[in-house]
C-alpha positions, -999 to +999 in steps of 0.1 A: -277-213+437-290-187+409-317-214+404-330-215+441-327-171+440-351-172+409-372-197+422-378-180+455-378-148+437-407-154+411-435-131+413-467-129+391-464-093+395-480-079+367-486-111+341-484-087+308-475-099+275-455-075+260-454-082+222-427-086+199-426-056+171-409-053+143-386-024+143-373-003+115-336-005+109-332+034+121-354+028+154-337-004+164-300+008+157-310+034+177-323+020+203-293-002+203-268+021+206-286+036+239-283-002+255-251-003+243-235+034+261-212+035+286-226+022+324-238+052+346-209+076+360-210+093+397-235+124+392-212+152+386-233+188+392-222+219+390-254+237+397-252+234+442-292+238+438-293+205+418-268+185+444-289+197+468-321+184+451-305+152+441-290+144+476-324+149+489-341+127+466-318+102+472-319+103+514-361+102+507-361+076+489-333+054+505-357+059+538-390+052+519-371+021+503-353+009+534-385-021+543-374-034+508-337-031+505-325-034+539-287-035+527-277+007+522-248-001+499-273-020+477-300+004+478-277+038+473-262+015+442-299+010+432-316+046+434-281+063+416-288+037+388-326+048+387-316+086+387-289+081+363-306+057+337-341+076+343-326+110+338-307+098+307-342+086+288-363+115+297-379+098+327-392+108+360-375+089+391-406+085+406-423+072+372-394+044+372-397+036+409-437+035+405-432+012+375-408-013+393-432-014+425-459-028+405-443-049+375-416-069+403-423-056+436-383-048+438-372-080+428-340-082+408-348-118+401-382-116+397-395-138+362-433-133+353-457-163+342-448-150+304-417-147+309-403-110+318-369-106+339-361-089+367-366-052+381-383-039+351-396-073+341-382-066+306-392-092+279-360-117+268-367-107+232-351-070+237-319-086+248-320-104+206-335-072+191-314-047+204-289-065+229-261-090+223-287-120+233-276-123+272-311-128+286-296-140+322-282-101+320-315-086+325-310-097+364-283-072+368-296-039+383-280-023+358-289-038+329-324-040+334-329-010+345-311+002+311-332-020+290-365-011+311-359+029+309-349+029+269-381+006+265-405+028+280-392+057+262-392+042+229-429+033+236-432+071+246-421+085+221-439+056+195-471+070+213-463+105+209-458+116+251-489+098+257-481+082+288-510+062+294-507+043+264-473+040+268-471+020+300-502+002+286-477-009+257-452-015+283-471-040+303-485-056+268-524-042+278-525-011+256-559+009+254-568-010+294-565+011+324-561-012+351-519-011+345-516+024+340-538+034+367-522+008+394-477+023+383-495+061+380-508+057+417-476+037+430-454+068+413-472+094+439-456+072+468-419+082+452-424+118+446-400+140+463-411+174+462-381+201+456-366+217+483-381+250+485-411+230+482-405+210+512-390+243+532-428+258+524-448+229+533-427+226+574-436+267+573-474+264+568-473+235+594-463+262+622 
């Protein structure tokens, strides 16, 4: 059955190929130890201004994401993960969203023609560089999403907040726009402007 899934489920997508790099003992320790943390909790705020900016982030995007998760327990279980595992690596919701749009289309069993798995279409090797070597994990929302967010941080950060070059890293085309370009314009469609920002947009429309 999980054989007929990824074979319906293969995509192109995105054909990068990510290279292998060899980490320093401190960066991939590190970076093992954020793969490794506990799962995401239930958002727990006690700010009411950020509930209310999370809740309506989440409604936004469960509507714009409805045509491609049709199930609402899947796709609430999917966007908390995003917010949780995006927030926890420094990462803009609508960056993550932008990036799985273009590397696998929403696919959690997406593979590439080089290889990448799932969502995030993260590279098996991260799963024997920093993982416990379970690359049939990387189709778990979860997972990949875990892998995919601590990746892309670790290239941000290698590439000093230049994002550009990070998601050119990322994809395995650094320096080349054409990736960049395509997950920077898919982000725009995930954006969710804050509420006071929304409140001010319905008032001009009057």
């Amino acid at each position: 059955m999980l054989m007929g899934m990824l074979a319906r489920s293969a995509a192109p997508a995105w054909a990068g190929d990510q290279k292998e790099e060899q980490l320093s003992d401190a960066v991939r320790l590190a970076l093992a130890g954020q793969i490794a943390a506990s799962t995401p909790q239930t958002p727990d705020f006690r700010d009411p201004n950020h509930l209310v900016t999370y809740l309506l982030w989440l409604a936004t995007e469960s509507t714009r994401l409805r045509g491609r998760m049709p199930n609402p327990v899947v796709r609430e279980a999917f966007l908390r993960t995003v917010w949780y595992e995006a927030h926890r690596a420094g990462l803009e919701p609508a960056l993550v969203l932008g990036l799985i749009q273009v590397e696998s289309g929403f696919k959690k069993y997406a593979i590439s023609p080089v290889g990448a798995m799932g969502l995030m279409q993260v590279m098996p090797f991260w799963t024997k560089q920093i993982g416990n070597g379970d690359k049939l994990a990387l189709f778990r929302m979860q997972v990949n999403l875990r892998y995919g967010c601590v990746i892309l941080r670790h290239y941000l950060n290698e590439e000093h907040g230049d994002l550009f070059m990070a998601l050119g890293r990322y994809n395995g085309s650094r320096s080349q726009a054409a990736y960049p370009d395509a997950v920077l314009g898919a982000r725009r469609e995930w954006v969710v402007n804050p509420p006071s920002e929304q409140f001010a947009s319905r008032s001009r429309a009057r």
